[in-house]
C-alpha positions as a printed NumPy array, in Angstrom:
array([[103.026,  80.   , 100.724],
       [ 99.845,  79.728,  98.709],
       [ 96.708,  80.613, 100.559],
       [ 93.567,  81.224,  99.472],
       [ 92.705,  84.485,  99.106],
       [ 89.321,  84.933, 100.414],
       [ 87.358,  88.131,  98.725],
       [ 84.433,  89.767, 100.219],
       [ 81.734,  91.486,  98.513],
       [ 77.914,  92.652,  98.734],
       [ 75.481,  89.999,  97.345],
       [ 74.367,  92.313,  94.567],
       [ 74.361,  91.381,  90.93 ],
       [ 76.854,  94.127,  90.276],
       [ 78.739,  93.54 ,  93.079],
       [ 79.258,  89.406,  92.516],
       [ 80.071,  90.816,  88.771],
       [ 82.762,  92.661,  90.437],
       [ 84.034,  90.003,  92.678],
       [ 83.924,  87.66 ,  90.411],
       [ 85.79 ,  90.089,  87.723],
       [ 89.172,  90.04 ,  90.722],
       [ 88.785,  86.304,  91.006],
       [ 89.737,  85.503,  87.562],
       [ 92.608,  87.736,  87.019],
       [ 94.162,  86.507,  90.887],
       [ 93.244,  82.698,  89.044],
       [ 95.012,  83.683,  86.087],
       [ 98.17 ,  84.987,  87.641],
       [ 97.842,  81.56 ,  89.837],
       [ 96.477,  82.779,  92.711],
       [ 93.973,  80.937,  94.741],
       [ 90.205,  82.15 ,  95.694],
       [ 87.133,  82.021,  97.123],
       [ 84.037,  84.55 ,  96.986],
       [ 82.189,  85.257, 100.406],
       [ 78.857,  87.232, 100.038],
       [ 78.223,  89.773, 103.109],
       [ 74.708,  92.062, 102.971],
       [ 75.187,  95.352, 103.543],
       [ 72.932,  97.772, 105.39 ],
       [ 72.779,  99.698, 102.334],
       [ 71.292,  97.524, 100.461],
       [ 68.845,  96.412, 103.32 ],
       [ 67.646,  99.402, 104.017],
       [ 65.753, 100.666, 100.876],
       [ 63.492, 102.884, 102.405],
       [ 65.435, 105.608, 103.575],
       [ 67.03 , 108.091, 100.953],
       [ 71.454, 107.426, 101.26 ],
       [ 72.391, 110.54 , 103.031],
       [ 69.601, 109.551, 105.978],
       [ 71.207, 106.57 , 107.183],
       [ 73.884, 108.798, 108.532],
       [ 77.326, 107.333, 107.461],
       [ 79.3  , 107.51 , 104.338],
       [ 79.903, 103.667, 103.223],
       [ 77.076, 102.685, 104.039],
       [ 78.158,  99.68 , 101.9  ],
       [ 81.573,  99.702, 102.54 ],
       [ 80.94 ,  99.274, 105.945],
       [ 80.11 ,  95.688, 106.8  ],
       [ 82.964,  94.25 , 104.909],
       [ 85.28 ,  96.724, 106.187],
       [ 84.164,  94.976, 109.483],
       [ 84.224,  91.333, 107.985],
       [ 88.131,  91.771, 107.056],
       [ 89.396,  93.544, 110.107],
       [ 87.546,  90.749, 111.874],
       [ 89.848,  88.071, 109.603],
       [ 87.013,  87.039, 107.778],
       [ 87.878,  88.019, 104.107],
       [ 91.3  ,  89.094, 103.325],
       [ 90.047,  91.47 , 100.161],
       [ 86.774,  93.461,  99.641],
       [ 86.064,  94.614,  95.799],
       [ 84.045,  98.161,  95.713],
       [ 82.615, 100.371,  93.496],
       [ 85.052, 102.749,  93.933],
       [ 82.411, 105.609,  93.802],
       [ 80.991, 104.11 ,  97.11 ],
       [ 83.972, 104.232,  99.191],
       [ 84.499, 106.779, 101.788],
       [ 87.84 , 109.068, 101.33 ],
       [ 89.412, 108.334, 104.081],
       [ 89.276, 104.358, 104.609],
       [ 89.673, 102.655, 108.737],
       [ 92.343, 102.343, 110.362],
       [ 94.404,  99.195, 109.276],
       [ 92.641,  98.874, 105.776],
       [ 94.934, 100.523, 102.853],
       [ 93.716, 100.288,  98.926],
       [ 95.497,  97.453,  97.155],
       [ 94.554,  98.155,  93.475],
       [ 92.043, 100.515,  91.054],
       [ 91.078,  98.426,  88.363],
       [ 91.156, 100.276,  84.977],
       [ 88.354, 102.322,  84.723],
       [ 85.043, 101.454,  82.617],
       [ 82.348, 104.066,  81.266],
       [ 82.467, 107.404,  83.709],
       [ 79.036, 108.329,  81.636],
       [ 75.625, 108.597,  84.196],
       [ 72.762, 107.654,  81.482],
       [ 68.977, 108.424,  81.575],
       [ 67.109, 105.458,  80.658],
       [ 63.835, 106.246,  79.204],
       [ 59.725, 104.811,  78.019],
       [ 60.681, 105.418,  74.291],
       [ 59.717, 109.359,  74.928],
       [ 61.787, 112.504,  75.149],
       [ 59.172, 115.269,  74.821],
       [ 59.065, 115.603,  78.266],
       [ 62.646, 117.035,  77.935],
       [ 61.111, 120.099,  77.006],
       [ 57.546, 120.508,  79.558],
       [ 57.356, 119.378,  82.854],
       [ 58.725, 115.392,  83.942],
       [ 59.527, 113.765,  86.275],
       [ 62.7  , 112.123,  86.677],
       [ 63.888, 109.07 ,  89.613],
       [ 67.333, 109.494,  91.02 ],
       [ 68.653, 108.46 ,  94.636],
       [ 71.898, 110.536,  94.219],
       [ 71.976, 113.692,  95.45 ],
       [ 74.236, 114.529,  93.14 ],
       [ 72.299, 113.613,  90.096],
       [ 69.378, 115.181,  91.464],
       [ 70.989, 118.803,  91.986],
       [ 72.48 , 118.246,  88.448],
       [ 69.344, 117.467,  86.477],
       [ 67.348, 120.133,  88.515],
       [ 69.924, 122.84 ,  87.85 ],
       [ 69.178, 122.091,  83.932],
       [ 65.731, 120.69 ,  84.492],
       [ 64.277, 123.197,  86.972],
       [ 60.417, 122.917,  86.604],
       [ 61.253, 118.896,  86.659],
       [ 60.677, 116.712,  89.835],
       [ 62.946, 114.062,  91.113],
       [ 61.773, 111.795,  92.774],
       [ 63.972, 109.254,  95.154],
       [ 65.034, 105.719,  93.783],
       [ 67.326, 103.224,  95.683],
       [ 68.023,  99.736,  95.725],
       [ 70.685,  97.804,  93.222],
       [ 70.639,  98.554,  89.889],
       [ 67.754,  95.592,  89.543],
       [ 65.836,  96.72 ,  92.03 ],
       [ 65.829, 100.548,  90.58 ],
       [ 65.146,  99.284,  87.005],
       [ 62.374,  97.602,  88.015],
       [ 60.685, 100.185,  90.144],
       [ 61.228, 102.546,  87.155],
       [ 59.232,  99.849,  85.224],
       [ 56.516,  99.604,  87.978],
       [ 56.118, 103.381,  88.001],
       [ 54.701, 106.307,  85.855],
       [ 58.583, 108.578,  86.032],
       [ 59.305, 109.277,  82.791],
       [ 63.108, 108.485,  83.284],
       [ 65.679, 107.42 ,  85.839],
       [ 69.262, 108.251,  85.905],
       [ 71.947, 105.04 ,  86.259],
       [ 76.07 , 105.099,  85.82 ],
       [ 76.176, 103.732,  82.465],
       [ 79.325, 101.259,  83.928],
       [ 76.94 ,  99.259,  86.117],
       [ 74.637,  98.545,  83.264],
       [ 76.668,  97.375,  81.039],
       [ 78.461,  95.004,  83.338],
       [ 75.435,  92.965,  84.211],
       [ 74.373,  93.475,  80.54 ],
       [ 71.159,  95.37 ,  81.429],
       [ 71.703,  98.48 ,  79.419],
       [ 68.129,  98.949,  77.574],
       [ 68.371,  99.979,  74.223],
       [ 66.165, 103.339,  75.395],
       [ 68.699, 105.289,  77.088],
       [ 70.39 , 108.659,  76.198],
       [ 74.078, 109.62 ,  77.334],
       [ 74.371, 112.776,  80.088],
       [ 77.286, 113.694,  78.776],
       [ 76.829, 117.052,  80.372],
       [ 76.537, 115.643,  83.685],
       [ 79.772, 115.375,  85.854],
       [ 79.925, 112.422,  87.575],
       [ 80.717, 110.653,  91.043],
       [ 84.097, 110.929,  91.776],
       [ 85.744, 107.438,  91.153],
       [ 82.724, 106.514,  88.993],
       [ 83.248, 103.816,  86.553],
       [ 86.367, 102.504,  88.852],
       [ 86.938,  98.944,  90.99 ],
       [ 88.602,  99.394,  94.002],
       [ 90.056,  96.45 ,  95.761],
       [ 91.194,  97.094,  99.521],
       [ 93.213,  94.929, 101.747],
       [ 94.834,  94.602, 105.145],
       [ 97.554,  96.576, 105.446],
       [ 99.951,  94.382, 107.419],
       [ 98.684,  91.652, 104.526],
       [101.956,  91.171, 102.42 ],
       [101.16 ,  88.033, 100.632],
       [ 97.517,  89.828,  99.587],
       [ 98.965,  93.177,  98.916],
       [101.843,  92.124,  96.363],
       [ 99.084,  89.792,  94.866],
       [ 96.393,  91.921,  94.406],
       [ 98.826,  94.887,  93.505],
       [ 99.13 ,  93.28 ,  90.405],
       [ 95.637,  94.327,  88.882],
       [ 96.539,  98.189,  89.43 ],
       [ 95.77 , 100.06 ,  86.57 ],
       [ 98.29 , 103.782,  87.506],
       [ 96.026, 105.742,  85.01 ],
       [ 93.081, 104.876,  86.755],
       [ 94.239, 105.213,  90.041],
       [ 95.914, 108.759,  89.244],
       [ 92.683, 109.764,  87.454],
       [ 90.61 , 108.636,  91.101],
       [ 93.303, 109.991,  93.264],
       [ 92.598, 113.318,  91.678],
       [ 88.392, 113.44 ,  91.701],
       [ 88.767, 111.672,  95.627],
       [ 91.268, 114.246,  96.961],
       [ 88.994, 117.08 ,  95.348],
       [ 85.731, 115.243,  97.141],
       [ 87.637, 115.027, 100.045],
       [ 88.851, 118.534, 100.362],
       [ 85.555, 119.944, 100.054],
       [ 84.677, 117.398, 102.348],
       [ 82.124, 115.809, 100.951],
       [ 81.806, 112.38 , 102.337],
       [ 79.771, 110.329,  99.896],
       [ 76.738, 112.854, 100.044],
       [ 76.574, 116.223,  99.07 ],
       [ 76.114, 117.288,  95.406],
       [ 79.956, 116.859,  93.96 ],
       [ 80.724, 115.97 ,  90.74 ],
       [ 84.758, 115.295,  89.258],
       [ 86.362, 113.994,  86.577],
       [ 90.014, 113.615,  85.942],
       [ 91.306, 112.452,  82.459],
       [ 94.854, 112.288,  81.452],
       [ 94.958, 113.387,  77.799],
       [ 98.108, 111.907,  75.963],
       [ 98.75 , 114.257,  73.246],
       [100.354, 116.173,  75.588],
       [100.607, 114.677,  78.626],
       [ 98.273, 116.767,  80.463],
       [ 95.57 , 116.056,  83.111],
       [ 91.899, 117.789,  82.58 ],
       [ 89.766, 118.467,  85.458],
       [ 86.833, 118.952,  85.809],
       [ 84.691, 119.652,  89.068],
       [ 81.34 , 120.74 ,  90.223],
       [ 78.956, 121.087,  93.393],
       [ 75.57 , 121.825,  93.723],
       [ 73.18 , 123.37 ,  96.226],
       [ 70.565, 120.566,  96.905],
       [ 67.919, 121.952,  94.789],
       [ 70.435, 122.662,  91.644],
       [ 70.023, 126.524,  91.823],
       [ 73.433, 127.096,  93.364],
       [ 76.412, 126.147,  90.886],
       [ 80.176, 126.019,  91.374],
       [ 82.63 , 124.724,  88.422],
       [ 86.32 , 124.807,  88.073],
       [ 88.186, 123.226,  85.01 ],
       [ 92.033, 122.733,  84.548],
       [ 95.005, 121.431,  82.634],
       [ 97.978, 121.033,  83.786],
       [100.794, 119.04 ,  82.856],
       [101.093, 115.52 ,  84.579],
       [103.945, 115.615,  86.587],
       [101.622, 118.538,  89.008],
       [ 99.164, 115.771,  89.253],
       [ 99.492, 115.032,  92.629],
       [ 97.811, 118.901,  94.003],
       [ 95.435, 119.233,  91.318],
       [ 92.146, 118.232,  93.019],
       [ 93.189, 119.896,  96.067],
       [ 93.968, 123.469,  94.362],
       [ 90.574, 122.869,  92.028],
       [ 88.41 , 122.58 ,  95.408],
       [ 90.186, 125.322,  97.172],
       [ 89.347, 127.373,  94.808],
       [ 85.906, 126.443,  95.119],
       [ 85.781, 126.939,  98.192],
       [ 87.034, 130.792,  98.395],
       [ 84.598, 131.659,  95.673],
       [ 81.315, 130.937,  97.837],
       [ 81.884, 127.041,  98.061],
       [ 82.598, 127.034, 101.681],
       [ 79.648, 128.531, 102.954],
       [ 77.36 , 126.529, 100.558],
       [ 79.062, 123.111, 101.95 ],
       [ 78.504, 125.175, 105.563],
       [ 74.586, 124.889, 104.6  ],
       [ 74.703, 121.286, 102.954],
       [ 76.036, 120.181, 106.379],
       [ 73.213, 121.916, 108.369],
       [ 70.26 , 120.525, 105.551],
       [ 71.696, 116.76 , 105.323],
       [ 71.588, 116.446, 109.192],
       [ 68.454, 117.683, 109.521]])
């Protein structure tokens, strides 16, 4: 049996980048494809900040919908966009390895503002609560849209900066040469990562696509998702992670963080532990967020994000 395996995605530049990325390795392992473009409310929708439109996967959504409905047999996400816990019927069928984790701040060629007041453009909550926690007399103001869109409105006005995942710029080669690594920023859980998800009753798709895995990758994301997901975070609140398995000693790192939404409240927990205790570490990392003043700060980032 040879069908062809029909991949949805989101008509973004990015996203057709990504799509595009799983059709050639499927082609060169002799598989046969075919791209469908689907637009997402998320990406329609560009005047309401993320956590307003009221559902995590807010881009995930609609192809979700166009494969349980038999019209695509994969969808390719940024992995950072997709909701912990995925519908009923839809399983994850590969991570692809992982690109730059870095967020960047691309700049106007000036830095002073660093040190006075700024103002900054970010339409993550989590960048915002991150860059106002070190930044606190700085303003951030709210920027969606694809990565296009958002470099153009940071073109078309006066912010001095706005934040990006480094990944997504350099894989539609529009990384500006005025840019300067946050390497003190934690970032999105999964960020940096392609997920592909499938049917799960799809056998032919599953063993195919289950081919691209990367296991480092998808250990690392396992890690910073069931951390995100413990806290219960959805795709919203202020939560930073980063897992990174460090062979001289085969160890994982962690690293995770969460915010209160104006960046004055600050939780961290790092750890190392060897690899083979992999498989509890974001859980234990959160839970111990959680009993030292987490739990009531994720209490109050409930009440303020349904406001």
């Amino acid at each position: 049996m040879s069908k062809v395996i029909r991949i949805g995605t989101r008509d973004s530049e990015l996203a057709l980048w990504q799509a595009h990325t799983v059709q050639k390795k499927l082609n060169d392992l002799g598989y046969k494809t075919e791209i469908i473009a689907v637009k997402s409310d998320g990406d329609v929708i560009l005047d309401k900040p993320l956590y307003e439109l009221g559902i995590t996967g807010i881009f995930t959504k609609t192809l979700d919908i166009a494969m349980i409905n038999g019209k695509v047999d994969i969808a390719v996400h940024s992995m950072k966009d997709v909701p912990t816990a995925l519908p009923q019927g839809i399983v994850q069928a590969a991570v692809l390895e992982r690109a730059n984790t870095l967020d960047i701040l691309v700049h106007k060629g000036n830095l002073d503002f660093l040190n006075a007041n700024g103002t900054i453009a970010s339409g993550s909550l989590r960048r915002k609560a991150q860059w106002l926690n070190k930044y606190p007399t700085h303003i951030v103001e709210d920027l969606r849209g694809n990565v296009n869109t958002r470099m153009q409105k940071l073109k078309d006005n006066n912010w001095n900066g706005a934040i990006f995942a480094a990944a997504g710029l350099e894989r539609i080669k529009l990384k500006p040469t005025e840019f300067i690594d946050l390497d003190w920023m934690v970032p999105a859980p999964a960020q940096g990562a392609m997920l592909v998800v499938a049917m799960q009753d799809d056998e032919y798709v599953l063993d195919a696509v289950g081919q691209l895995n990367h296991l480092e990758t998808e250990i690392a994301t396992y890690i910073e998702r069931q951390f995100l997901r413990t806290l219960e975070g959805g795709c919203t609140a202020p939560i930073g992670a980063i897992a990174k398995y460090n062979e001289a000693d085969d160890t994982m790192s962690f690293k995770g963080t969460l915010h209160s939404l104006d960046g004055k409240q600050k939780f961290e927990v790092e750890k190392n532990v060897p690899l083979i205790e992999w498989k509890k570490l974001g859980f234990f990392a959160a839970k111990e967020i959680l009993e030292n003043g987490g739990a009531a700060l994720m209490t109050e980032l409930r009440a303020q994000l349904k406001k």
